[in-house]
C-alpha positions as CSV (number, residue, x, y, z in Angstrom):
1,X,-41.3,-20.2,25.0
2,X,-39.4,-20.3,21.9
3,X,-36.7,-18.4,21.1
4,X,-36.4,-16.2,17.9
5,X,-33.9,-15.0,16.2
6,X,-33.2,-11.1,15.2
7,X,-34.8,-10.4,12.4
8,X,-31.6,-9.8,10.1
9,X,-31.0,-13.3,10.8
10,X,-33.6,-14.6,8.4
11,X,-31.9,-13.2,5.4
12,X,-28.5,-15.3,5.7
13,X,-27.9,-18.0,3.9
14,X,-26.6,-21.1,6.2
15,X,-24.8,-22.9,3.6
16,X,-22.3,-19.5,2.3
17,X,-21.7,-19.1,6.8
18,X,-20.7,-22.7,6.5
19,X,-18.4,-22.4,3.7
20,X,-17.0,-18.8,4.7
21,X,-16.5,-21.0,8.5
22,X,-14.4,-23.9,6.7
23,X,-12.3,-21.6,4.4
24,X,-11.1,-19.3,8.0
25,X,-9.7,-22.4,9.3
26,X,-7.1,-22.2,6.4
27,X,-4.5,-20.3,8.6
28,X,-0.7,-19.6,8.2
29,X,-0.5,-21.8,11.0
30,X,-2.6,-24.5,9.1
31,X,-2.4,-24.6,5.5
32,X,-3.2,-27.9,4.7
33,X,-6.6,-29.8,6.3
34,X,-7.8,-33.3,5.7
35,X,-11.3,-33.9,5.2
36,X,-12.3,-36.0,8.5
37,X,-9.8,-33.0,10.4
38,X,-11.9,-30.2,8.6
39,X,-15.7,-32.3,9.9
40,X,-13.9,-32.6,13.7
41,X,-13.1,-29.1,13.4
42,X,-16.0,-27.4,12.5
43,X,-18.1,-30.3,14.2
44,X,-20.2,-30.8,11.3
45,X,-20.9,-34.4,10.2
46,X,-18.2,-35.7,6.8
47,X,-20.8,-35.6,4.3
48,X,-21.7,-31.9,4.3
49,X,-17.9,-31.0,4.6
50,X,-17.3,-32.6,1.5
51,X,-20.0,-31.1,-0.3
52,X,-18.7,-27.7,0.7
53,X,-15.4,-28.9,0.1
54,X,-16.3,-30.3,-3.4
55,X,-17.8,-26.9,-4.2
56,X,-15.1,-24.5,-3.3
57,X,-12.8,-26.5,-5.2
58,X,-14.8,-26.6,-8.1
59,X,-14.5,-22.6,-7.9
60,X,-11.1,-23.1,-7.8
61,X,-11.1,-21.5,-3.6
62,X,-9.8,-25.0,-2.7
63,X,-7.4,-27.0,-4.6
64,X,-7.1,-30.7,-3.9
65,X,-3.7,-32.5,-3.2
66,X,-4.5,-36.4,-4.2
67,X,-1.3,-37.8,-2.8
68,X,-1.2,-35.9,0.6
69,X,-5.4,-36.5,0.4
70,X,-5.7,-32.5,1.7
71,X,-6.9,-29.4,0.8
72,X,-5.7,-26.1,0.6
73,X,-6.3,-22.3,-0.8
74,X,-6.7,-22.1,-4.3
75,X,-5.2,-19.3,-6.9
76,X,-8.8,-17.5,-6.6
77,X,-9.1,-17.1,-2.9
78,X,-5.3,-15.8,-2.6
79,X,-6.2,-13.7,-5.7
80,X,-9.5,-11.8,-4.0
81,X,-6.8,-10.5,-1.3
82,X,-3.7,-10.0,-3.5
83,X,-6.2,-7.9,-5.8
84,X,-7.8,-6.3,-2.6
85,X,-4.1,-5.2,-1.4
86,X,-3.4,-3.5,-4.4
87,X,-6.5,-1.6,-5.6
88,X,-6.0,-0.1,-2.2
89,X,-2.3,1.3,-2.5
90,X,-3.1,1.7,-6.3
91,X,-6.0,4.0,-5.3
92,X,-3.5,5.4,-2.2
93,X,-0.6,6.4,-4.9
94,X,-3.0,7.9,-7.7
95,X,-5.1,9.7,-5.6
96,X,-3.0,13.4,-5.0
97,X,-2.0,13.0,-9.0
98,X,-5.5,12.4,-10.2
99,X,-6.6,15.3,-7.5
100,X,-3.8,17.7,-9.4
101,X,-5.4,16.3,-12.4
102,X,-8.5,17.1,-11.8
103,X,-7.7,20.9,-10.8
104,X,-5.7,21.7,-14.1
105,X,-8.8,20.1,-16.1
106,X,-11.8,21.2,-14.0
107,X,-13.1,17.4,-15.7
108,X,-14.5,14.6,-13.7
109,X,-11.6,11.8,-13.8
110,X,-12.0,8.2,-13.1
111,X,-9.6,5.2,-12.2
112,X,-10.4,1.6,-13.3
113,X,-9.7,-2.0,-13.6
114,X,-10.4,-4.5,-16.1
115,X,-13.0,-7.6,-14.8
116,X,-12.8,-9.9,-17.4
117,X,-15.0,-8.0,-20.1
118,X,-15.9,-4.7,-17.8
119,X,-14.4,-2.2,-16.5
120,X,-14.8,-1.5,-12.8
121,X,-14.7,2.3,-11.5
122,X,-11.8,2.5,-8.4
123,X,-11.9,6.2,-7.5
124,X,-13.4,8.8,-9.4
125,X,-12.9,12.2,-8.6
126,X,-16.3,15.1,-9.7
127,X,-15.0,18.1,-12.3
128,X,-15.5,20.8,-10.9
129,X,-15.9,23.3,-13.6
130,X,-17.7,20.7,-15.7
131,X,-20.3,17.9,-14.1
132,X,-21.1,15.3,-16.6
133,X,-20.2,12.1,-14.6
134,X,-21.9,10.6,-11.9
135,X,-20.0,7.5,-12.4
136,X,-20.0,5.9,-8.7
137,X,-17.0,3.6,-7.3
138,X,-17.8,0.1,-8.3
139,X,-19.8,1.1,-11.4
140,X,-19.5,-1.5,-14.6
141,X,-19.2,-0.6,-17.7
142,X,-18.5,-2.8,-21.1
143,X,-15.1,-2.4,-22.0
144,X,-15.0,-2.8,-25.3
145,X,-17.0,0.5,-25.3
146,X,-15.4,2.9,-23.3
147,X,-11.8,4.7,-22.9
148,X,-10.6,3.3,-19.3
149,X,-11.4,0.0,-21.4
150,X,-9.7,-0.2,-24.4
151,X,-6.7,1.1,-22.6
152,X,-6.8,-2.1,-20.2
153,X,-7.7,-4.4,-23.3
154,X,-4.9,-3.1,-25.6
155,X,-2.1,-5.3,-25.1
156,X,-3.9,-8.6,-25.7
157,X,-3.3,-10.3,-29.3
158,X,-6.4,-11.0,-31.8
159,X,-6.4,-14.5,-30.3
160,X,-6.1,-13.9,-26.9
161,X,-9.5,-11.4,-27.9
162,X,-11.3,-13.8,-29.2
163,X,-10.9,-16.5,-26.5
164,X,-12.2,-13.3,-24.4
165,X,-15.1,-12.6,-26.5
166,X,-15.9,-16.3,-27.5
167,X,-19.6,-16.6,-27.4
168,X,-20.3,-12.9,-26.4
169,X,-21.7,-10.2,-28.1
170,X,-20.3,-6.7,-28.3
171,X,-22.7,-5.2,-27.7
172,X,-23.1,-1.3,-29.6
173,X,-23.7,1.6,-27.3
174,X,-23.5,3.9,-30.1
175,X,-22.6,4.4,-33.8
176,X,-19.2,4.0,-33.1
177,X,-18.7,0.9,-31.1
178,X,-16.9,-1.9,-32.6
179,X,-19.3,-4.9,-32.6
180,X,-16.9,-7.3,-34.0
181,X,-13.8,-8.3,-32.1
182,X,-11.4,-7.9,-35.4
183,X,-12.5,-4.2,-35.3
184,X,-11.9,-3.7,-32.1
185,X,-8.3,-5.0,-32.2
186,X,-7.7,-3.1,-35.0
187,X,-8.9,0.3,-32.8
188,X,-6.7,-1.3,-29.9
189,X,-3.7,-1.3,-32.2
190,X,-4.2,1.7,-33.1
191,X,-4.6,3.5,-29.9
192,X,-1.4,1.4,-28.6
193,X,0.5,3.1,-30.7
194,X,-0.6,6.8,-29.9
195,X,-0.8,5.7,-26.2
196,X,-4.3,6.7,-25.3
197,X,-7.9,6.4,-26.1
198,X,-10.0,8.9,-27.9
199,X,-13.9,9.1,-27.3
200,X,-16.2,11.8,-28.6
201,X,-20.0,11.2,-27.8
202,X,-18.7,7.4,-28.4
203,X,-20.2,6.2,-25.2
204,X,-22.1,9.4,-23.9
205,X,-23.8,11.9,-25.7
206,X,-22.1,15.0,-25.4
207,X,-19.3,13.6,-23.4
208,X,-15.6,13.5,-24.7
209,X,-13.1,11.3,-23.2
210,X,-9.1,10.4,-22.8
211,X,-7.6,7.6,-21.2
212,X,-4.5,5.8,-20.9
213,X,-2.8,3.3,-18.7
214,X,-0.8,2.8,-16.0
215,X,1.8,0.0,-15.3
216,X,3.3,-1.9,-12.8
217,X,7.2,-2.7,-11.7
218,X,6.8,-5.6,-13.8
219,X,5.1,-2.8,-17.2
220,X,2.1,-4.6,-17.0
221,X,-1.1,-2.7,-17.4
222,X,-2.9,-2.9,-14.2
223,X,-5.2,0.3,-14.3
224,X,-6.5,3.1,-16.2
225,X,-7.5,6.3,-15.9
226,X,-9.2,9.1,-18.0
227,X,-10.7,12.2,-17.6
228,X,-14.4,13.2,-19.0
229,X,-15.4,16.7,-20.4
230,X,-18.6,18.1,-22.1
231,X,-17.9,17.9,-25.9
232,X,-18.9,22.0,-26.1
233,X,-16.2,23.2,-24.0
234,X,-13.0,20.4,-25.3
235,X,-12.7,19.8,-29.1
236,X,-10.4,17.3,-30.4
237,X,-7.6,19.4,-31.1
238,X,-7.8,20.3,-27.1
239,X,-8.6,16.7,-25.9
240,X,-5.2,15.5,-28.4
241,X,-3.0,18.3,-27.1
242,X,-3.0,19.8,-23.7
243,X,-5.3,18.1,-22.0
244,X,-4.2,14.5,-23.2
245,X,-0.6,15.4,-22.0
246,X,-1.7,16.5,-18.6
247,X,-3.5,12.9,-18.6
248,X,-0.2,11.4,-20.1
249,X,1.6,13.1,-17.3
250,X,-0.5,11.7,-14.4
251,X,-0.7,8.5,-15.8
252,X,3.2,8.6,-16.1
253,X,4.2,9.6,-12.5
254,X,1.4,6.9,-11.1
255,X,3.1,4.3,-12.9
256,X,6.4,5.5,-11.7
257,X,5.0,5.7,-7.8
258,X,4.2,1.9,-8.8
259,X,7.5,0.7,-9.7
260,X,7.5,0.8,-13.7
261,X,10.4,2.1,-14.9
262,X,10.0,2.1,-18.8
């Protein structure tokens, strides 16, 4: 009688196990594989091993050493866990300030990290007083549009902008999205200077926003966070005073708890 497998099984894809197989034999213990080594290893015949090979190093998870004629972990593999490691004591050290943050407020507040041309949602922590975000942890959103990411897209120059939006559109959320990349830097600029991002109904209706950044030992910008509010209870003259210092404040002792010292 034949055997059959569970029926989760028939949703895995055999060619991603095989790959995910070959890149867990890259060990402290064994950085460096040869090809035929890698096909003994894993007992499957030269030719598929070098298409997987082939593949991962074309997406930069392997890189290729001609001399040596071996493999081993690329910068984007060692990347996925480096970025891993520190999301998770990033989210760890913000958490308690972004709690206190949230009490003084009553606002939802968010924590997030720039993806390229998104913005990815960390830790986000429900107002209390005043529910208007049910943002979820992992959520995308564009980040020329949005607070959390104009903060994280502030420092880079008109050039380094373009070569980021080469070929894309910015696409406009509302009236006052910048659809052109000189407009945005200019709003960047600006917002550098005063050290946080303004929004009111700029990406939500009836939302405001603030948002500023947070820096590593190094005063790199590595994260952002902002807090959300319903545009009937916090004006701008409140969103620009108090409440922007409290979100100065956290900001400041996370990137302390971090290692920046500026």
């Amino acid at each position: 009688m034949m055997e059959t497998s569970p029926p989760e099984n028939r949703y895995i894809v055999p060619g991603l196990v095989r790959g995910m197989r070959l890149l867990e034999q890259f060990t402290h213990k064994q950085q460096e594989w040869r090809l035929s080594e890698l096909a003994r290893t894993l007992n499957m015949p030269r030719s598929t091993v070098f298409r997987l090979v082939h593949t991962l190093e074309q997406l930069k998870y392997l890189e290729h050493h001609p001399q040596r004629k071996t493999y081993q972990l690329g910068n984007r593999v060692l990347n996925l866990g480096f970025e891993y490691l520190a999301s998770q004591e990033l989210i760890e050290v913000a958490r308690p300030f972004l709690t206190t943050l949230n009490e003084k407020t009553g606002c939802s507040v968010h924590l997030g990290v720039l993806d390229e041309r998104e913005v990815v949602y960390l830790l986000r922590i429900a107002g209390r007083q005043h529910l208007v975000s049910n943002v979820g942890v992992g959520t995308r959103f564009p980040a020329h549009a949005t607070t959390l990411g104009r903060v994280l897209l502030s420092e880079l120059s008109l050039q380094e902008l373009n070569h980021l939006y080469e070929g894309i559109e910015l696409r406009r959320i509302t009236e006052q999205t910048d659809t052109t990349v000189q407009d945005l830097h200019q709003r960047l600029c600006a917002e550098h200077q005063l050290g946080y991002a303004l929004s009111l109904s700029a990406f939500e209706a009836g939302v405001v926003s603030v948002g500023t950044r947070i820096r590593d030992a190094s005063g790199k910008i590595i994260a952002a966070i902002n807090i959300k509010g319903p545009e009937t209870v916090f004006d701008r003259e409140a969103l620009e005073g108090k409440i922007k210092d409290l979100v100065l404040q956290a900001a400041e002792a996370i990137s302390n708890r971090m290692g920046y010292r500026g």
